[in-house]
N, CA, C and O atoms as a CHARMM CRD file, in Angstrom:
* protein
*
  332
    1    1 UNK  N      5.50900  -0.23300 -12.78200 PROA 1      0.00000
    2    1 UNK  CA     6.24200  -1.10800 -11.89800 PROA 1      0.00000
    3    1 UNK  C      7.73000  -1.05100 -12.19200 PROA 1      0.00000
    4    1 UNK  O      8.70500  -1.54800 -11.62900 PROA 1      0.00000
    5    2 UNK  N      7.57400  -0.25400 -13.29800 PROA 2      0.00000
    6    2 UNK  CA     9.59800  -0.41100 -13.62300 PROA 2      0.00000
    7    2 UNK  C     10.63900  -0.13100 -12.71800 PROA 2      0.00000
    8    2 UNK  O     11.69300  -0.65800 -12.36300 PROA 2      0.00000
    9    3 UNK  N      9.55800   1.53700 -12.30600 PROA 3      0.00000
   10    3 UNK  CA    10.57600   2.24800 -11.50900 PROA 3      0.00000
   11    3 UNK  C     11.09200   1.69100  -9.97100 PROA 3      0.00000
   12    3 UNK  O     12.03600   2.04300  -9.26300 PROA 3      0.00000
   13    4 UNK  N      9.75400   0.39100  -9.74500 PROA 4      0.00000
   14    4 UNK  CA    10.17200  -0.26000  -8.49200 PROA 4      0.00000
   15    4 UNK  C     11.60600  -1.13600  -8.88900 PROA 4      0.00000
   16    4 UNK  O     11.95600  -2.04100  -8.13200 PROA 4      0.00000
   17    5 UNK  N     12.09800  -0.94000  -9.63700 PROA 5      0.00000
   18    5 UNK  CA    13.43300  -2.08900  -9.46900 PROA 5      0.00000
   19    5 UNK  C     14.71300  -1.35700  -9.30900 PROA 5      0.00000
   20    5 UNK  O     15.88500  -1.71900  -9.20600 PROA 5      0.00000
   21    6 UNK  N     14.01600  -0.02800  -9.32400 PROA 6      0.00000
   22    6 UNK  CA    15.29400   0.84000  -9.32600 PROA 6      0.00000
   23    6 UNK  C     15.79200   1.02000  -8.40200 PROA 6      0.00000
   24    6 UNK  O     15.21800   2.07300  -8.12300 PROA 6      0.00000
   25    7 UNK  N     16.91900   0.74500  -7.04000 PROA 7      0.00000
   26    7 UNK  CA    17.03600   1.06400  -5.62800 PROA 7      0.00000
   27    7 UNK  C     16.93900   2.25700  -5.37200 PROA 7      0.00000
   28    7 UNK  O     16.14700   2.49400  -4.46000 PROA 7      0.00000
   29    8 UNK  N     17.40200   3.06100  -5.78800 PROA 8      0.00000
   30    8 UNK  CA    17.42000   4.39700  -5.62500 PROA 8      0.00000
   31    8 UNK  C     15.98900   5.26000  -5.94900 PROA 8      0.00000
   32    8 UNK  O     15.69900   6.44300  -5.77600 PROA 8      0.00000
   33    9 UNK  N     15.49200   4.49900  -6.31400 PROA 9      0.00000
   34    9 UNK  CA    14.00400   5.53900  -7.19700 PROA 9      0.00000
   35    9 UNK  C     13.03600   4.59900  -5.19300 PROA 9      0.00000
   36    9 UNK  O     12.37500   5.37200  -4.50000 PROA 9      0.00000
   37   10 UNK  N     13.14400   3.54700  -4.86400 PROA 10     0.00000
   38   10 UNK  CA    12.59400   2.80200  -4.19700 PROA 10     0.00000
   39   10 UNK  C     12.87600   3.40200  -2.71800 PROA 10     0.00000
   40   10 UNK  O     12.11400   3.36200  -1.75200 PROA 10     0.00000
   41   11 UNK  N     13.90200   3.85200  -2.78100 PROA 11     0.00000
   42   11 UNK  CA    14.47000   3.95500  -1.26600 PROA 11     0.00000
   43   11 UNK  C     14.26200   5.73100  -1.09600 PROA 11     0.00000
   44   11 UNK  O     14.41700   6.32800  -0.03000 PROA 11     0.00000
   45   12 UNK  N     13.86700   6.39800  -2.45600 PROA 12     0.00000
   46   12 UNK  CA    13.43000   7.36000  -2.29800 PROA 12     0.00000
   47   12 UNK  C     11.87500   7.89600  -2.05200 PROA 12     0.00000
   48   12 UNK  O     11.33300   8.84200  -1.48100 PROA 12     0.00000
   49   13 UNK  N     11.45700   6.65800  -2.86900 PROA 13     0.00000
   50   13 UNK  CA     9.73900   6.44600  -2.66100 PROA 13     0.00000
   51   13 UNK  C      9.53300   6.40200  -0.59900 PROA 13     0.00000
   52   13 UNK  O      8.89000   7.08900   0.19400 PROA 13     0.00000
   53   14 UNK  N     10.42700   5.26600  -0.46800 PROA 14     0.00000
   54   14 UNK  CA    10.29100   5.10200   0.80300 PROA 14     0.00000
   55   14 UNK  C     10.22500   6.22800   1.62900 PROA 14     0.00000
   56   14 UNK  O      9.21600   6.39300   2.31500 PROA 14     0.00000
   57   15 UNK  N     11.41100   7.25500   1.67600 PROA 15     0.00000
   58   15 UNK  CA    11.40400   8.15700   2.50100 PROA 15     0.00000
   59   15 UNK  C     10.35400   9.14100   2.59400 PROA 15     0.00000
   60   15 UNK  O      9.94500   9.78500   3.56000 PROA 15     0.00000
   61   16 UNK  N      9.74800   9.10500   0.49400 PROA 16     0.00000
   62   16 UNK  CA     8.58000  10.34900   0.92200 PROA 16     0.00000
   63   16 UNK  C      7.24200   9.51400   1.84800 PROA 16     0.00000
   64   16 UNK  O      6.33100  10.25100   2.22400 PROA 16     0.00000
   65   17 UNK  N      7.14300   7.96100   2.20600 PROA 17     0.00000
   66   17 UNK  CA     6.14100   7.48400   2.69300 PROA 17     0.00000
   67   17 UNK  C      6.92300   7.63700   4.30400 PROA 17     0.00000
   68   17 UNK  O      6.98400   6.67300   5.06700 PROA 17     0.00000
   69   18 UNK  N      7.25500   8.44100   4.50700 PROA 18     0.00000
   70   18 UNK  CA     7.44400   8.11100   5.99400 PROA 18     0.00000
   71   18 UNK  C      6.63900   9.35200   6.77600 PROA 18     0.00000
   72   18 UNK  O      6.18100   9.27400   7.91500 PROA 18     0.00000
   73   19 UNK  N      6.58700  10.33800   6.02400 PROA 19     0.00000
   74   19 UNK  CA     4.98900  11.31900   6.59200 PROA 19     0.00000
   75   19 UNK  C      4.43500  10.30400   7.47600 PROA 19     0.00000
   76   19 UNK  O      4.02100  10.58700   8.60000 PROA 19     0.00000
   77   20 UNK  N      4.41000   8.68000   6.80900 PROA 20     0.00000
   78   20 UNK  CA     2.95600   7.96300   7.73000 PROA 20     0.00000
   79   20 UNK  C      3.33900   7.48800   9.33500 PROA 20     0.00000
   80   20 UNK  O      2.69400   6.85100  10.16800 PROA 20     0.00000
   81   21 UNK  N      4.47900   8.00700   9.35600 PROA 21     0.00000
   82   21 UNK  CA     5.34500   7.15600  10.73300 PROA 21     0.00000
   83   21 UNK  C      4.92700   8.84300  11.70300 PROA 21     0.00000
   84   21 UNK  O      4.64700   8.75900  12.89800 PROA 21     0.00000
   85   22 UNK  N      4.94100   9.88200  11.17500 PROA 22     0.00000
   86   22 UNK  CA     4.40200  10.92900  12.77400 PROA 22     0.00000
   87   22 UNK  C      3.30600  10.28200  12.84400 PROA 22     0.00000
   88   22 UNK  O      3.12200   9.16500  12.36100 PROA 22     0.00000
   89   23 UNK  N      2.53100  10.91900  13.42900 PROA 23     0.00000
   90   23 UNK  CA     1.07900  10.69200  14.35300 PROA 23     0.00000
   91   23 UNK  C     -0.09800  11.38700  13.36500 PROA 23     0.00000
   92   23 UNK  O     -1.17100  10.78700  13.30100 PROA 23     0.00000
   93   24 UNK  N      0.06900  12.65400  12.57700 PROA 24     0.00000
   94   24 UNK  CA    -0.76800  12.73900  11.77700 PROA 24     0.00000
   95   24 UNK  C     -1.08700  11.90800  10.16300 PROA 24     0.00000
   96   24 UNK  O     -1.89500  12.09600   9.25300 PROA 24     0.00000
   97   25 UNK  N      0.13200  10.83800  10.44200 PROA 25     0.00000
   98   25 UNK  CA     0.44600  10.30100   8.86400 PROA 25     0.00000
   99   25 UNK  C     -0.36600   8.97000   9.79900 PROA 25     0.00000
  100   25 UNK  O     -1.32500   8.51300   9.17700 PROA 25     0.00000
  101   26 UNK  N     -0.16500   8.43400  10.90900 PROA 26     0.00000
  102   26 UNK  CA    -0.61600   7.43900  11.42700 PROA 26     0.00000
  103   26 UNK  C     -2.34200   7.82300  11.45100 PROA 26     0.00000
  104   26 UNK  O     -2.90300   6.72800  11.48500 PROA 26     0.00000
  105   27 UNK  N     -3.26100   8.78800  11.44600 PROA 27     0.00000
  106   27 UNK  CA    -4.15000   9.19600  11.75700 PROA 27     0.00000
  107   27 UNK  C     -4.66600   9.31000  10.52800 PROA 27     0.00000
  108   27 UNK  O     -5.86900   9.06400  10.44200 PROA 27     0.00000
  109   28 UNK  N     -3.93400   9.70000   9.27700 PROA 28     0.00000
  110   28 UNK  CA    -3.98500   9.58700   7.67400 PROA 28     0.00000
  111   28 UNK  C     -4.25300   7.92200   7.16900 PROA 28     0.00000
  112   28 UNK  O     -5.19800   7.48900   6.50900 PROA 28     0.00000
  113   29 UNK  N     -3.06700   7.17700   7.73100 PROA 29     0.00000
  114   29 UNK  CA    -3.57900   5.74900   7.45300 PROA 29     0.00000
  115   29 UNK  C     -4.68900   4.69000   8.19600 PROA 29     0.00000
  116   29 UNK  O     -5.28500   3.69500   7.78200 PROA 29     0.00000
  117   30 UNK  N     -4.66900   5.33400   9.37300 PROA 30     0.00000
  118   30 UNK  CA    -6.40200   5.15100   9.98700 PROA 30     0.00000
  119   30 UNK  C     -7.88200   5.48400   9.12900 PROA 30     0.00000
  120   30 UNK  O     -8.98300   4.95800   8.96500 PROA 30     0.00000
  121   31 UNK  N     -7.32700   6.39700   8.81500 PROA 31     0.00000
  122   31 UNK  CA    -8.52900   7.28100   7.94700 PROA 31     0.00000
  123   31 UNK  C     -8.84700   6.21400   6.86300 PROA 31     0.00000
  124   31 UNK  O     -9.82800   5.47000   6.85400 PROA 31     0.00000
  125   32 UNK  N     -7.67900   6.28000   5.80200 PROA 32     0.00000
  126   32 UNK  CA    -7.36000   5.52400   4.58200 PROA 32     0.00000
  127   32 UNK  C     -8.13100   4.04200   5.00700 PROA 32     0.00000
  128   32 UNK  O     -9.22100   3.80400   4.48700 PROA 32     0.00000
  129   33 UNK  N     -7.70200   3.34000   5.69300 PROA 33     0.00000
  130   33 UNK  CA    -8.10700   2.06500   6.16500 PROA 33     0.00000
  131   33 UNK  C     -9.64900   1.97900   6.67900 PROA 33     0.00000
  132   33 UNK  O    -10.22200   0.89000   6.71500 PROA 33     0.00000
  133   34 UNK  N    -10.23000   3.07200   7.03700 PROA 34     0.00000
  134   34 UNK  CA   -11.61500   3.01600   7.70300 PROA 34     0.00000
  135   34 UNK  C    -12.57600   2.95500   6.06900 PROA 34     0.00000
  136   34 UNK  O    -13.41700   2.15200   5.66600 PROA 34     0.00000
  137   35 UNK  N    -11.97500   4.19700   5.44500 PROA 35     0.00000
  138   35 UNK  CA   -12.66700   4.26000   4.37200 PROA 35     0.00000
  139   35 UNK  C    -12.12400   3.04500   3.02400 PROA 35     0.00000
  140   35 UNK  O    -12.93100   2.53700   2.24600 PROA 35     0.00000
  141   36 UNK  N    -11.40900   2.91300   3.01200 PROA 36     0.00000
  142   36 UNK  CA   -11.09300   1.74600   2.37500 PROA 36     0.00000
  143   36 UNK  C    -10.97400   0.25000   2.61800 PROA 36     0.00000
  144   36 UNK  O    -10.12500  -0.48600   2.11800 PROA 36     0.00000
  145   37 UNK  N    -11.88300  -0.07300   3.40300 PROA 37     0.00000
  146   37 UNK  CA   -12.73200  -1.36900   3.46600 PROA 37     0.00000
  147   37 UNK  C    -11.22600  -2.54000   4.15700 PROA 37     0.00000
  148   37 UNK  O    -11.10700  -3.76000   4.03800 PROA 37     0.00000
  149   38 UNK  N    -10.23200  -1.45900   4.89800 PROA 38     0.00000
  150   38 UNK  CA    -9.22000  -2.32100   5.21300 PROA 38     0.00000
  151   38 UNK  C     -9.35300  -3.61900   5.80500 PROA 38     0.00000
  152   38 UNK  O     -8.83700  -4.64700   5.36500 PROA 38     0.00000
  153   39 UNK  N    -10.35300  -3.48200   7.22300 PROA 39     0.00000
  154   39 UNK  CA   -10.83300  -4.56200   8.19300 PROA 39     0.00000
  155   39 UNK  C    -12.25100  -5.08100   7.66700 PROA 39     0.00000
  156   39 UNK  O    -12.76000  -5.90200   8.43000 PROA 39     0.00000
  157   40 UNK  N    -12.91800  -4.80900   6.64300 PROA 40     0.00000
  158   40 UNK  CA   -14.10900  -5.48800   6.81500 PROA 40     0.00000
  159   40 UNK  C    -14.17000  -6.36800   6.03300 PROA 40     0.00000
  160   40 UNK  O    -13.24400  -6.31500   5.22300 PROA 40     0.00000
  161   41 UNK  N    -15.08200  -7.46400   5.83600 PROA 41     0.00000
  162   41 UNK  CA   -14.93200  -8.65900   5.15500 PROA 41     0.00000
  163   41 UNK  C    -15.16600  -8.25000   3.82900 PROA 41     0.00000
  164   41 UNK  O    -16.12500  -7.52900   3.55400 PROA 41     0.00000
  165   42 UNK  N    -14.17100  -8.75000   2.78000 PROA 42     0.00000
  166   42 UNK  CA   -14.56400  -7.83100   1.67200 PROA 42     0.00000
  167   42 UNK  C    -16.39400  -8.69600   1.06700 PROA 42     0.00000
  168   42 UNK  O    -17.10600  -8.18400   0.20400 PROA 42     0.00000
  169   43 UNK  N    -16.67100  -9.77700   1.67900 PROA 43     0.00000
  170   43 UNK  CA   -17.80900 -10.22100   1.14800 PROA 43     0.00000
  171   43 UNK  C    -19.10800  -9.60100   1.82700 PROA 43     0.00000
  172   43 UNK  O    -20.05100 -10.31800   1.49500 PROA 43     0.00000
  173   44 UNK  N    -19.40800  -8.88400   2.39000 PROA 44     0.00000
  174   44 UNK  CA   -20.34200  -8.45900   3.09700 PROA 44     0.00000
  175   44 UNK  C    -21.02500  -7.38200   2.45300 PROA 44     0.00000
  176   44 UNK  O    -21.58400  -6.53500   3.15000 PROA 44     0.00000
  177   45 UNK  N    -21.05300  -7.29500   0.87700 PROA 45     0.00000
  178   45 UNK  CA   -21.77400  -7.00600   0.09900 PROA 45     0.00000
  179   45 UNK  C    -21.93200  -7.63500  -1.17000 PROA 45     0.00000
  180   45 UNK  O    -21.14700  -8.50300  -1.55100 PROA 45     0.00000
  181   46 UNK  N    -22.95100  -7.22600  -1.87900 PROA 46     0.00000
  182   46 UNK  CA   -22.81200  -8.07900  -3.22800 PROA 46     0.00000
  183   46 UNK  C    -23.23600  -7.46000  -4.13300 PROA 46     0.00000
  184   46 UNK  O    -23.99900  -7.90000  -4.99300 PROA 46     0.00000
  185   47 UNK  N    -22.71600  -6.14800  -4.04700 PROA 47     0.00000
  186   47 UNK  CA   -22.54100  -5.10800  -5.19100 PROA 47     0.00000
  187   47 UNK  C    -21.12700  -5.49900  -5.57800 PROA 47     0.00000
  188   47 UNK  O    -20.15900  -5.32500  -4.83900 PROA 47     0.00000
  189   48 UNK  N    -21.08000  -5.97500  -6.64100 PROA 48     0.00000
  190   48 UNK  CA   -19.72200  -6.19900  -7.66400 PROA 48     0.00000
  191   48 UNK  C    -18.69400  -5.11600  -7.60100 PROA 48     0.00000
  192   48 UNK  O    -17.47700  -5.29200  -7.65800 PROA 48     0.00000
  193   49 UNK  N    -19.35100  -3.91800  -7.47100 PROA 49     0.00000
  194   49 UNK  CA   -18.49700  -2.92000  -7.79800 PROA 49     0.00000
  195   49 UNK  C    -18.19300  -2.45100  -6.28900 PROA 49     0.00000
  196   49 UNK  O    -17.50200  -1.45700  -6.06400 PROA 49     0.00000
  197   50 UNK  N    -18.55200  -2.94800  -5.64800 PROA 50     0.00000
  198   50 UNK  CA   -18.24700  -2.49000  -3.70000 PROA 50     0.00000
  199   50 UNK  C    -17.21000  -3.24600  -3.55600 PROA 50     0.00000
  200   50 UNK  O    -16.21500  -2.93000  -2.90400 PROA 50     0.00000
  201   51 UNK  N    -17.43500  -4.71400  -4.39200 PROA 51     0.00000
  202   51 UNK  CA   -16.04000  -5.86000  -4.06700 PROA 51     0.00000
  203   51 UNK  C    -15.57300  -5.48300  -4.82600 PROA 51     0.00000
  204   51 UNK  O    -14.48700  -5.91500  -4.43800 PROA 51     0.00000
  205   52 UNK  N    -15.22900  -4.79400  -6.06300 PROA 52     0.00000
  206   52 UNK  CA   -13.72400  -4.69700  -6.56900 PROA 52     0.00000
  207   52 UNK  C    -13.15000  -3.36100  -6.35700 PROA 52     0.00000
  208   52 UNK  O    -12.14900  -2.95000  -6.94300 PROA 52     0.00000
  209   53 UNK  N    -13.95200  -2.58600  -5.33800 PROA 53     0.00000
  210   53 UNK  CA   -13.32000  -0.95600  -5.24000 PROA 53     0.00000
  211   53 UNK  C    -12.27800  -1.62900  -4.00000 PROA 53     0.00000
  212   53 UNK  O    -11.04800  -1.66100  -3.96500 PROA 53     0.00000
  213   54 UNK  N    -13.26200  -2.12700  -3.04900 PROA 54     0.00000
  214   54 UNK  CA   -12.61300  -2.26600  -1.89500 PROA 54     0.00000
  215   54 UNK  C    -11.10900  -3.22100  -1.77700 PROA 54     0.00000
  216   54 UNK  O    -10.29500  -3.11100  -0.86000 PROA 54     0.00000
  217   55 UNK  N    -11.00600  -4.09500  -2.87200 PROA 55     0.00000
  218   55 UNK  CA   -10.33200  -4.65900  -2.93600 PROA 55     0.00000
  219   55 UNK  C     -8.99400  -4.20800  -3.86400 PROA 55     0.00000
  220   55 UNK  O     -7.86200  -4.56100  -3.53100 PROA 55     0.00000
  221   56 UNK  N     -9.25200  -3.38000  -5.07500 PROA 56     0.00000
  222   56 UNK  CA    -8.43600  -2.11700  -4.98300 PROA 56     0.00000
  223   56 UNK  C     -7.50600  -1.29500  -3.87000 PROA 56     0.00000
  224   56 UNK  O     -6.33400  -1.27200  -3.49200 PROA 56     0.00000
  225   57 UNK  N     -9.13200  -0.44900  -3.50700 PROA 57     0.00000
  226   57 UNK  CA    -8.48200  -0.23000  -1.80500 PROA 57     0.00000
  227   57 UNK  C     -7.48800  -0.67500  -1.31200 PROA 57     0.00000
  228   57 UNK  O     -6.40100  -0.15200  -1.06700 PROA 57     0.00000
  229   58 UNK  N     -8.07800  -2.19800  -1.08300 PROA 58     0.00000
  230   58 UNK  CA    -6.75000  -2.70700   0.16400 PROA 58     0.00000
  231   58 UNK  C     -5.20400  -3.10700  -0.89600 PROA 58     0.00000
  232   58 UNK  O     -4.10200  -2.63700  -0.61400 PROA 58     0.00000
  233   59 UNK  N     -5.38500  -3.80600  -1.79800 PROA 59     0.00000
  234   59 UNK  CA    -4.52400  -3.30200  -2.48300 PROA 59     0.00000
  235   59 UNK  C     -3.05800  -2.42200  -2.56200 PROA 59     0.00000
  236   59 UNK  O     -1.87800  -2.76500  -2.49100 PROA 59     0.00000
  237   60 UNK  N     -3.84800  -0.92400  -2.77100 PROA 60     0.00000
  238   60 UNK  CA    -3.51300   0.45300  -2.16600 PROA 60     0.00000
  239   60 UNK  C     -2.37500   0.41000  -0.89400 PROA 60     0.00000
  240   60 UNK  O     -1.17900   0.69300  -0.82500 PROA 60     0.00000
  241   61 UNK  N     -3.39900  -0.10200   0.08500 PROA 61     0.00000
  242   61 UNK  CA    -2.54400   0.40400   1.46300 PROA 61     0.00000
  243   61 UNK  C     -1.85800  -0.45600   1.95200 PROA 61     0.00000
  244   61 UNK  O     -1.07400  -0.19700   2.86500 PROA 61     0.00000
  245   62 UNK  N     -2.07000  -2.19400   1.22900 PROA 62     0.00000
  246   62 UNK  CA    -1.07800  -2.95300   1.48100 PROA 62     0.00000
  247   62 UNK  C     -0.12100  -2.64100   0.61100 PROA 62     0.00000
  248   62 UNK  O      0.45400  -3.71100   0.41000 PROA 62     0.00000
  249   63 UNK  N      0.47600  -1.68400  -0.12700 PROA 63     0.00000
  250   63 UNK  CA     1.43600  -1.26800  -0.82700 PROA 63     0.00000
  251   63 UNK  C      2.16100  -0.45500  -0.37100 PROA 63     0.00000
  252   63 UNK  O      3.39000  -0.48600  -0.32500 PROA 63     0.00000
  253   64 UNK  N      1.05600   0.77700   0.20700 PROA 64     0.00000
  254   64 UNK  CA     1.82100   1.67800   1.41600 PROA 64     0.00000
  255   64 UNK  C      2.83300   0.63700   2.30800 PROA 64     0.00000
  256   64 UNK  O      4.06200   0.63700   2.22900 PROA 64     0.00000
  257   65 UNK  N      2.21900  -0.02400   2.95500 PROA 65     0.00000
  258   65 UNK  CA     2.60000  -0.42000   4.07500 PROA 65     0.00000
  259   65 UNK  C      3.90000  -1.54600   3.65600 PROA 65     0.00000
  260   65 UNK  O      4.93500  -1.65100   4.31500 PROA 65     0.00000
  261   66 UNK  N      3.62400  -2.22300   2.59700 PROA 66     0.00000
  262   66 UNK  CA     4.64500  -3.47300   2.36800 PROA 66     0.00000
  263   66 UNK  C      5.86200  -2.17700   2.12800 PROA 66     0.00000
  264   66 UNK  O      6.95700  -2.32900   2.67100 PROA 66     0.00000
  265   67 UNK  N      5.64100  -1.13800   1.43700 PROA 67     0.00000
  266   67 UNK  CA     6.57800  -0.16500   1.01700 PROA 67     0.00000
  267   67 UNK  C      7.55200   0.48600   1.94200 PROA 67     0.00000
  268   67 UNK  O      8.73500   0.76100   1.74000 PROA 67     0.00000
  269   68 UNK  N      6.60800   0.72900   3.29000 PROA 68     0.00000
  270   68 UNK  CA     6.83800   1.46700   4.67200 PROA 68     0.00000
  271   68 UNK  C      7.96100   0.29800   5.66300 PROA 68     0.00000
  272   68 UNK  O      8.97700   0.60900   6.28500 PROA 68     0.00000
  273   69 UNK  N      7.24300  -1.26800   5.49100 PROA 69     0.00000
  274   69 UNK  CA     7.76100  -2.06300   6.53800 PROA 69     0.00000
  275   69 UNK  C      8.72300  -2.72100   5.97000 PROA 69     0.00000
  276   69 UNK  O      9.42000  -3.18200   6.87400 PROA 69     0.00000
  277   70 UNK  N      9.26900  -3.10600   4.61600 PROA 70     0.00000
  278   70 UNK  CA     9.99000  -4.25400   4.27900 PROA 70     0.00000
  279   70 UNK  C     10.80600  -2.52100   3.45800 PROA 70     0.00000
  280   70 UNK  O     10.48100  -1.36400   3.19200 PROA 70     0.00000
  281   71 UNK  N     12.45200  -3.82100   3.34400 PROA 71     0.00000
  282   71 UNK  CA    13.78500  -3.22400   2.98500 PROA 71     0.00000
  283   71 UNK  C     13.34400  -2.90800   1.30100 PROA 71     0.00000
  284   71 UNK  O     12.54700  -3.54500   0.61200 PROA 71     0.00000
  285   72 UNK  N     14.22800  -1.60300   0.89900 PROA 72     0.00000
  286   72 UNK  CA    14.23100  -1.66400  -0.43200 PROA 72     0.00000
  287   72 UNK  C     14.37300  -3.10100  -1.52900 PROA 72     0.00000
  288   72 UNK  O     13.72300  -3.66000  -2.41300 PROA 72     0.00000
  289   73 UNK  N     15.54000  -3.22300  -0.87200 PROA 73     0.00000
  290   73 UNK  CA    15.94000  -4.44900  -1.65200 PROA 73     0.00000
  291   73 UNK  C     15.16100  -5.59300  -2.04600 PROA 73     0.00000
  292   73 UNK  O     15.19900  -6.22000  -3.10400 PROA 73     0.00000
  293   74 UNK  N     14.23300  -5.81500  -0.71400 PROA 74     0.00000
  294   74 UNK  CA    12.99900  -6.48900  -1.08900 PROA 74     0.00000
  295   74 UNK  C     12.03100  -6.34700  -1.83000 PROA 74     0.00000
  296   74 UNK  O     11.24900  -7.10800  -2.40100 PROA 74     0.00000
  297   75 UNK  N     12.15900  -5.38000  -1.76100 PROA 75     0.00000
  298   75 UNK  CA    10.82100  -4.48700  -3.09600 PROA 75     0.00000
  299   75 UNK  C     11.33500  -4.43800  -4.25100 PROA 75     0.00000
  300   75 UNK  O     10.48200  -4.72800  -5.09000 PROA 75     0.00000
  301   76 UNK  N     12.41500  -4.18900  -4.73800 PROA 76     0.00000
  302   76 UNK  CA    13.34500  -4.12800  -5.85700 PROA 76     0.00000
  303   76 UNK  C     13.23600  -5.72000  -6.51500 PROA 76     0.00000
  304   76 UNK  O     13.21100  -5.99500  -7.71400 PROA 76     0.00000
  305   77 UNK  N     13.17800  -6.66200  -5.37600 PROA 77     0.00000
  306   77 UNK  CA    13.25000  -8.26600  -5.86700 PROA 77     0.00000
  307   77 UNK  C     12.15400  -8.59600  -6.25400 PROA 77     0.00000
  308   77 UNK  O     11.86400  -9.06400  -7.35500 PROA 77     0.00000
  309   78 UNK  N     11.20800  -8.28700  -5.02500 PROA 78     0.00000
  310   78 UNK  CA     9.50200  -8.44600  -5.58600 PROA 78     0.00000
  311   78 UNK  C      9.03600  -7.91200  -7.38800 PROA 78     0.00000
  312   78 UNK  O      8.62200  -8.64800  -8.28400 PROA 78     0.00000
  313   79 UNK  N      9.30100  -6.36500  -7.44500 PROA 79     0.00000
  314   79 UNK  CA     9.00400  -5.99900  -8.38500 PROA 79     0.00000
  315   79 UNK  C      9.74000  -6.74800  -9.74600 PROA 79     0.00000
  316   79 UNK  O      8.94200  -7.09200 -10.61800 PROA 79     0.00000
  317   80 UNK  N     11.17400  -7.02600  -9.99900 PROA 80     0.00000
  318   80 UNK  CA    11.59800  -7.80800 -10.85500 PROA 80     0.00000
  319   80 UNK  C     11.34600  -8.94700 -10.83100 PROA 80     0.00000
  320   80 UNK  O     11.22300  -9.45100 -11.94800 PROA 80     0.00000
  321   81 UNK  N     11.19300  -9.68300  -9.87700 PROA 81     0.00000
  322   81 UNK  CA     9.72500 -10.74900  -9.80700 PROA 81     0.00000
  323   81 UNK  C      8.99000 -10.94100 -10.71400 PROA 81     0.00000
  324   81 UNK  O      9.07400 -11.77100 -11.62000 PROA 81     0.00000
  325   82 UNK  N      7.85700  -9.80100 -10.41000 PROA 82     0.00000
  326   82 UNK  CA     6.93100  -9.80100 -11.70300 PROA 82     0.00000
  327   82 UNK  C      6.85300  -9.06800 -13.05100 PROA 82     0.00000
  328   82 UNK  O      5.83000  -8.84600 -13.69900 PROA 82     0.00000
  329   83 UNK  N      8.13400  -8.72700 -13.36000 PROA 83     0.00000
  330   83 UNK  CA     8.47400  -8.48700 -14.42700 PROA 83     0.00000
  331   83 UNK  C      8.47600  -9.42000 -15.44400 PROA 83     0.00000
  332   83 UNK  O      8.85300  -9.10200 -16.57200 PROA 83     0.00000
């Protein structure tokens, strides 16, 4: 998490996540989200290990995405946050 406070390390992360903004990166995070339990209730099993993959998972792509939609600077604050 260090390197998230860095602006420059952050705003560079950002740019390599923008692959997801064409249509095959949008079709990549469809994918990601189908198989990683994005929309389904994470309780609709009760294998322990189904609820903590999936929740991992989402995790994951709410990171992509908080990474993709919100300003560096915000991420830089978040991460020294929980420092």
């Amino acid at each position: 998490m260090s390197n998230l406070t860095d602006i420059r390390y952050v705003k560079d992360l950002q740019n390599s996540l923008r692959i997801f903004d064409s249509e095959q990166g949008k079709e990549v995070m469809k994918f990601l989200e189908s198989i990683g339990g994005w929309t389904p209730n994470i309780f609709d099993t009760l294998d322990t290990n189904e609820v903590i993959a999936r929740d991992a998972n989402r995790r994951l792509i709410g990171t992509i995405k908080t990474l993709l939609t919100q300003p560096a600077e915000v991420i830089v604050a978040l991460a020294k946050k929980e420092e």
